[in-house]
N, C-alpha and C positions, 0 to 999 in steps of 0.2 A: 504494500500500500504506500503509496507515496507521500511524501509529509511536506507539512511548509517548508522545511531544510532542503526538502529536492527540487521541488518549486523555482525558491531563489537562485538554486543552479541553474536551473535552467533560464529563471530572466537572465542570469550573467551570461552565460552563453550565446544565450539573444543578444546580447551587448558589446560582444566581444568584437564583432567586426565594424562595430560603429553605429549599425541601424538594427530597429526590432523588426521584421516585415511582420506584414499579414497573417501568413504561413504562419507564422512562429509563435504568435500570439494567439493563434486560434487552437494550435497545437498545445499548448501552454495550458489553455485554459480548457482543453480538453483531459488533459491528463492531469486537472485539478477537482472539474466534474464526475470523472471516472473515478475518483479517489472520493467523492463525499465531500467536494469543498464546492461553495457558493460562486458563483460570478463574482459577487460581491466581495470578496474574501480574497479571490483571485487577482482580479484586477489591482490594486494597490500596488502590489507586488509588482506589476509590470512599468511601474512607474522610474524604477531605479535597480542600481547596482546592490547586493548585498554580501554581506562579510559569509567566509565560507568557514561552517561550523558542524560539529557533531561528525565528524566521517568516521575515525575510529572508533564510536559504538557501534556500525552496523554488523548485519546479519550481514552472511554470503549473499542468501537472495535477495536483502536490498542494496549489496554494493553491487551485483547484476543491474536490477531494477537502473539505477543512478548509472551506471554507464550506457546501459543497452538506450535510454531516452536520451541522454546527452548525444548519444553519435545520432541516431534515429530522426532527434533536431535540428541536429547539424547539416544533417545529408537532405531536410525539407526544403528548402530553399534551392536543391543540387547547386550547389556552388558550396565550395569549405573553402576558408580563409585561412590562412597562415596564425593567426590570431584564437581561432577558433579549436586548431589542433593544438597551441599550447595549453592554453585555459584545458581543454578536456586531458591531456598529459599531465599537467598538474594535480586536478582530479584523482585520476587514475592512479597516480602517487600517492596520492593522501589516502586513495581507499585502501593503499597495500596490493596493488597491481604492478609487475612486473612493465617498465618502458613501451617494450613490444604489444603490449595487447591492444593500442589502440588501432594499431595495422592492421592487425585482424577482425577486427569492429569494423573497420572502414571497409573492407572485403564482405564481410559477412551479413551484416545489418542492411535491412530492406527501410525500405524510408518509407513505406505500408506496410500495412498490417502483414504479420506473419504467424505462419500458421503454429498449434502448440509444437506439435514434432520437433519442428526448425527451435523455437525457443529455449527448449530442455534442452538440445544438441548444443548449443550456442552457449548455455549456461554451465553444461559441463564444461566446455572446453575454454570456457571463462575462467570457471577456478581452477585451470591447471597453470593459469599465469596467476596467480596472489603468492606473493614473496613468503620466502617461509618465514618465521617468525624465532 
């Protein structure tokens, strides 16, 4: 389930190459509705940047969750920015992801809906990139 904290990642990622599109903000606030939050609730959030907080509490399947919609976001607009693959590497650092796994998001992640099968697959071969500890 996705939480305000993933939310704000993804307005930052909206933000990262300069502009929020349409896309992005529709996407946003779908995967806010999806999740039990209000329009109302949603929107605010789209208004600015926010401080990136809570990653080393999550679960496996919400450091999945928070990557698999950041690249997902990223690839809505088909255009990625130079900007866009730091911000999400950073990310990906902070949740305890191995460098490389953002290559393989970018390979593998459908910028539509994808089917459960495809998801599971995609989620094991997620955690075979998280640093061991």
């Amino acid at each position: 389930m996705a939480s305000i904290d993933q939310l704000k990642l993804l307005v930052n990622l909206a933000y990262a190459d300069g502009e929020v599109t349409e896309k992005e903000k529709k996407y946003i606030i779908n995967i806010g509705q999806a999740n039990h939050f209000l329009v109302a609730e949603i929107l605010p959030l789209l208004s600015k940047k926010h401080p990136v907080t809570g990653l080393g509490s999550l679960s496996q399947d919400e450091k999945f969750d928070y990557m698999f919609h950041l690249v997902q976001l990223m690839k809505i607009d088909e255009k990625i920015y130079k900007e866009e693959i730091k911000y999400c590497a950073k990310i990906a650092s902070g949740l305890g992801y191995r460098a490389d796994l953002l290559l393989e998001l970018l390979l593998d992640v459908k910028n539509v809906n994808m089917e459960k099968g495809q998801l599971e697959d995609l989620k094991k071969l997620t955690a075979t990139y998280l640093r061991k500890s």
